[in-house]
Structures are given as C-alpha cells and as structure tokens.
N, C-alpha and C positions, 0 to 999 in steps of 0.2 A: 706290773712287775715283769722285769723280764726276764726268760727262761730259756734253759741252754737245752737244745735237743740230745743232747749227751746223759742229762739230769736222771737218776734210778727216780722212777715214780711208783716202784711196785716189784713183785717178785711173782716166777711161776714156779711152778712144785702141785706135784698133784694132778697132776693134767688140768688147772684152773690158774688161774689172776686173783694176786691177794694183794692188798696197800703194805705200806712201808710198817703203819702200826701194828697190823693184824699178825705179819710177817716177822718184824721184830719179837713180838711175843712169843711166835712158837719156836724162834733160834736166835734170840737174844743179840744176835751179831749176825746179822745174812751176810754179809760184804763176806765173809771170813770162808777163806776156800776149802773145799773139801765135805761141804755140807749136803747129804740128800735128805730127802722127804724118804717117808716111812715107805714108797715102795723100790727104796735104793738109789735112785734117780737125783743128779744133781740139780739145785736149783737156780735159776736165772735168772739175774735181772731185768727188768721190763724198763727199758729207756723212753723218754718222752717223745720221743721223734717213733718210736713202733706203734701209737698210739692210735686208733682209726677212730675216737669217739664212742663214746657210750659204755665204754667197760670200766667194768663193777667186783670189789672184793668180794669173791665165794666165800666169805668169813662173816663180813661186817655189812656186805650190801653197799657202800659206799662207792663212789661214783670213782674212778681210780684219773686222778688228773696231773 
C-alpha cells in the first residue's frame, strides 16, 4: 500500500503521541481547529513523514505507523 508522507498518522496534545483512534475519542473531530488539550495547549497533527520509527500511543500502547 502506498502512502503519502503528507498522510495525519496520529496527533500530539499533552506533551505525548497518541493514534488517530485514541485521539478521535477524546475530541471526536481532531482535524477541527481551535481544539486544546486540558493544559490549553493546541493539538497537532503528527504527519507520516515526522515519523523516526518506533513510536507508540500514550493511550493505547500501539505502535503509531
């Protein structure tokens, strides 16, 4: 399958990397601007191309790819 280095593979909030599931759940619509984490702080998408390997949702432990 092939994938675009552009592609949201995850979101940061928190000072951590969480997956698209984990992420969805706690703001139902990330994409939607204007959205922080409970320390005010907006959150950002994590692109497939910022990826260096091996990182993992602080939520769900999942490998974030």
């Amino acid at each position: 399958m092939y994938r675009k280095s552009f592609e949201v593979v995850g979101y940061a909030y928190e000072a951590a990397l969480h997956c698209l599931d984990c992420a969805g759940k706690r703001f139902e619509n990330p994409d939607k601007e204007g959205l922080e984490d409970s320390e005010g702080n907006p959150i950002h998408p994590l692109f497939l191309d910022q990826l260096e390997g091996g990182e993992c949702c602080d939520d769900c432990f999942e490998p974030i790819e």
